[in-house]
N, C-alpha and C positions, 0 to 999 in steps of 0.2 A: 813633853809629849804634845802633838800637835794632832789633831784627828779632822779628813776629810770629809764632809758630809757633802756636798755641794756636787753629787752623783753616788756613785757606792761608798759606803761607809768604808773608809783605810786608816788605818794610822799609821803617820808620817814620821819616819824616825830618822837617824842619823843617816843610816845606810840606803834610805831607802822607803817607799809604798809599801804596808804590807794590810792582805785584804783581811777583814775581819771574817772568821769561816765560823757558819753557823746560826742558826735564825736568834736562838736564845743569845748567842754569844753577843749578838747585834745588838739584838733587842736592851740587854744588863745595859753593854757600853753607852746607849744611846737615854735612856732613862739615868742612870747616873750624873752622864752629858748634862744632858739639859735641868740638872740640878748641881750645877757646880758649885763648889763653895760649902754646901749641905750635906749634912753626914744622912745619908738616907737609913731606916732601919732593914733586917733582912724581911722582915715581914711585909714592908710596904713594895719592895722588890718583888716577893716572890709573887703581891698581887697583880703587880704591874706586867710583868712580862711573863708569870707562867697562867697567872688569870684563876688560880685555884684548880689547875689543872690535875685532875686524880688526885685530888685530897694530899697532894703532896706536902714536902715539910720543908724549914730553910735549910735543912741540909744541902738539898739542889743549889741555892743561891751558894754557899760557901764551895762547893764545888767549881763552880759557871767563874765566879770568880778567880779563883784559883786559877784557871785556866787564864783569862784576860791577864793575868798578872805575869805569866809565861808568855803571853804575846806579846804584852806592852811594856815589860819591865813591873820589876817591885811595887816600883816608887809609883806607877800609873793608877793603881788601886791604893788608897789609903783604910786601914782600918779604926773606925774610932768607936770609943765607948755607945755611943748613938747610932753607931751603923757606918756602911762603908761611903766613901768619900771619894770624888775626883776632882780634885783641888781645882782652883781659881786658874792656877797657871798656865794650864791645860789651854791653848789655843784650839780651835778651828776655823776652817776656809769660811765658814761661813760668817765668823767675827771681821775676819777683812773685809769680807763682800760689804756689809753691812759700814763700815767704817768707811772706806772708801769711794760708796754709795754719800752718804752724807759729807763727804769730806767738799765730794763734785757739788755737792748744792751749796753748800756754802760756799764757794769759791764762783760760783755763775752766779749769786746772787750779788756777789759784792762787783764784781766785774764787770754786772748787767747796769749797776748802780754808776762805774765811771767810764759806762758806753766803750768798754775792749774787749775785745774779742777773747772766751775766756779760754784757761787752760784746762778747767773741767772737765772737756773732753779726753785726756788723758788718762783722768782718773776714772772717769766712766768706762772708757777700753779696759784700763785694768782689772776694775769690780768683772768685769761681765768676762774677764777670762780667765777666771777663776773658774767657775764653771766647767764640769767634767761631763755633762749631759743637760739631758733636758730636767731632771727629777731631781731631787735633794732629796739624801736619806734613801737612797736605792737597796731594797733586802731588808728594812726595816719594819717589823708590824706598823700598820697605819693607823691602830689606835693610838700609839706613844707619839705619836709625831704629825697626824693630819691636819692641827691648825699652824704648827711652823713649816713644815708643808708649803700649806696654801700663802703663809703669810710672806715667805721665799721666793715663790713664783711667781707673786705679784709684785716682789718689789722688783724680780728680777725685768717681767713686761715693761713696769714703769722705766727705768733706769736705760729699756731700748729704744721707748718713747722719748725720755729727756736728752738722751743724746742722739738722736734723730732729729727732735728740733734745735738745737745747739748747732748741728752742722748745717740743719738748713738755713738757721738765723745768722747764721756769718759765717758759714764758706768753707774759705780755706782749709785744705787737712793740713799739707806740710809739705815741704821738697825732700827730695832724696830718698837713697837706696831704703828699703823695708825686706823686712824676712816673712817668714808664713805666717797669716793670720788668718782670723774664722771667716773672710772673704778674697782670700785671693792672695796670692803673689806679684811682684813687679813693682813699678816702679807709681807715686801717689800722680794721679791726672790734677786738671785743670779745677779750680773752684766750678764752675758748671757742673762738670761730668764726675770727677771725683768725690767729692762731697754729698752729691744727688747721690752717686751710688751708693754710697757706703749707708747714708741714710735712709736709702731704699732699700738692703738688704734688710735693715736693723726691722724697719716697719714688717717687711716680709714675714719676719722671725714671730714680730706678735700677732698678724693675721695669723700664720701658722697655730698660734697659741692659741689663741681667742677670737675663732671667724667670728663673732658678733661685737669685736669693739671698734665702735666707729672712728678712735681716733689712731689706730693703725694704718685704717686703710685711707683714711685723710694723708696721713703724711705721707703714705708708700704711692697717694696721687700726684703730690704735690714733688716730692721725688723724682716721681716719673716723668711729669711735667718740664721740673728743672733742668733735668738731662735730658732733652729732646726728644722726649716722648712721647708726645700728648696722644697715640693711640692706646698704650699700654695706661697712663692714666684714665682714660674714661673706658676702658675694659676692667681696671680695679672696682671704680662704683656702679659697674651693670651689674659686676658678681655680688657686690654685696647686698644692690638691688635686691637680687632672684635671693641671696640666701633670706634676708631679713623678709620678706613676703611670706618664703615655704614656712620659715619654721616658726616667723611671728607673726605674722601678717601686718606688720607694718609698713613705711617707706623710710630710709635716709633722714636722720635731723636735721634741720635746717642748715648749721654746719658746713655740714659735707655736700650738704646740694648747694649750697652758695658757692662754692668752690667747682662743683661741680660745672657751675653756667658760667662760673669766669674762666674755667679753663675752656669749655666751648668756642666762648668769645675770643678766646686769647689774648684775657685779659693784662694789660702791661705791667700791674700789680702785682703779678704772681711772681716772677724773676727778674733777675735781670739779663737773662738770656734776652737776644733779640730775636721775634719772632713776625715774619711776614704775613700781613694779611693775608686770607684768602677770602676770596668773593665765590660763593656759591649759593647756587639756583636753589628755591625753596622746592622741597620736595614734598606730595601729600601724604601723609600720613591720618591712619584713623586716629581721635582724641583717644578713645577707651585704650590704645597701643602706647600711649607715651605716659611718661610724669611730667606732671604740672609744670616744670622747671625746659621741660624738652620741648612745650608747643609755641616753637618759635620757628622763624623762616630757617634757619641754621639748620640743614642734615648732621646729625654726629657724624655716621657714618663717613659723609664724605669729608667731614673736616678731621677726621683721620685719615684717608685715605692724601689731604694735602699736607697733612705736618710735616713742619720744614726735618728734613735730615740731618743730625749731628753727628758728628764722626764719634765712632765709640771708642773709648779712654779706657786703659784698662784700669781699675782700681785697688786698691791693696791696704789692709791696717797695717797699723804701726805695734813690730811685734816688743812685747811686754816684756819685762823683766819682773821673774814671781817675787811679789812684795810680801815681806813680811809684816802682818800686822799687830800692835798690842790688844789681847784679848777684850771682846765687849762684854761688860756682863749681861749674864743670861738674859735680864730683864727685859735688854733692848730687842734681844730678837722673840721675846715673847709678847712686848708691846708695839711692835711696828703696824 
């Protein structure tokens, strides 16, 4: 048996998705889940997921079971002297993800080590299309699951981080035809515009996740940048400007404003795009109106209004073939 968790709870059988019905029903499979290997007792169950609800007894638990055992097959519930069991074997989406998440760092770090361009990016597509939504464990009480939850979501942020900079640190997606992926259809663009894109949606994805991490909207600048954008780049770090002021009263780390004055500049450091100067007229501005980083002869304004035009490429993933993984145990996705 294989059980999706990586969006609604399903289990994956021969035939077929089928959806787990029922909050309790969810709730058993998902509390046995995340103790595989461990014969649970029915008492510790019935605290878990009925919570001491109405003084009830484990009769409910051998019922609920009962049931899972007509959805999932016999053999998915085991019964042992200690309590009931969902063996070791038992995969889920989420043990790929997490496998194939480390799989990519260790293959970019050894890569990174004989200066080639890695293939880690592959495997990063793959972890990340696994994913059935934005959520893990969708229908699931969020007591039984809010720290793997959380600790899912971030790997999954990170892992759109790591392969954002992978593509912006060396390029290339690939040539040739591609089928439907999470960005688009058609045929892979140029290292400039392909690569920037793809890299800029991934960024997109964790601003959308996390408006306040600054190293999103760094690369979804830097992105922007590479694909001849630089308007759409210093529109990324106004917004984060104005958000990080309302809701913290901060500014921008040093970071993302250093990048911020070399995309200004257009600075030759940033790409390898060729990018034409432009010369323009210093315009007055009151100090109390700018950040520190902006009181320079350089208008932004106008030096967006000169960035040079790239012709737009359309961009497309490379679509996946679903990888089967060998199970991780629990520990790993309890320890991440």
């Amino acid at each position: 048996m294989r059980v999706g968790v990586l969006g609604p709870l399903v289990v994956q059988l021969g035939d077929g998705d089928i959806s787990v019905p029922g909050q309790r029903q969810r709730d058993l499979l998902t509390a046995l889940l995340l103790r595989r290997g461990t014969p649970v007792p029915p008492e510790v169950l019935l605290d878990l997921v009925w919570r001491n609800e109405n003084e009830l007894t484990v009769a409910v638990v051998h019922t609920a079971v009962a049931r899972l055992r007509r959805l999932c097959g016999a053999a998915a519930v085991e019964r042992r002297e200690a309590g009931y069991l969902v063996g070791r074997g038992t995969a889920t989406d989420a043990d790929a993800f997490i496998e194939l998440v480390q799989a990519a760092r260790r293959t970019s770090r050894r890569t990174a080590r004989r200066g080639e361009a890695s293939p880690a990016r592959e495997l990063y597509r793959r972890a990340l299309a696994l994913w059935r939504g934005a959520q893990p464990f969708v229908g699931v009480s969020g007591h039984l699951v809010d720290p793997d939850r959380t600790r899912l979501i971030e790997l999954r942020v990170t892992a759109h981080l790591e392969l954002a900079e992978l593509l912006l640190d060396h390029g290339e997606v690939g040539d040739g035809e591609v089928g439907d992926g999470e960005f688009g259809d058609g045929e892979v663009g140029t290292w400039e515009v392909g690569a920037a894109d793809e890299a800029g949606a991934l960024a997109d994805a964790v601003m959308r996740e996390d408006p306040l991490r600054e190293r999103g909207h760094e690369l979804a600048m830097l992105a922007a940048y590479r694909g001849g954008r630089q308007a759409a780049a210093l529109a990324v770090y106004r917004e984060l400007r104005r958000t990080l002021r309302e809701e913290l009263g901060v500014e921008p780390g040093p970071s993302i404003s250093r990048l911020h004055t070399l995309i200004l500049r257009q600075d030759p450091s940033l790409s390898p795009v060729e990018v034409a100067p432009v010369e323009v007229a210093p315009v007055e501005v009151a100090p109390e109106e700018m950040a520190p980083e902006e009181m320079a002869t350089v208008n932004e304004e106008t030096v967006e209004m000169a960035t040079v035009n790239v012709a737009a490429v359309e961009m497309a993933t490379v679509n996946v073939a679903a990888v089967e993984m060998a199970p991780v145990n629990v520990a790993d996705l309890l320890t991440l």
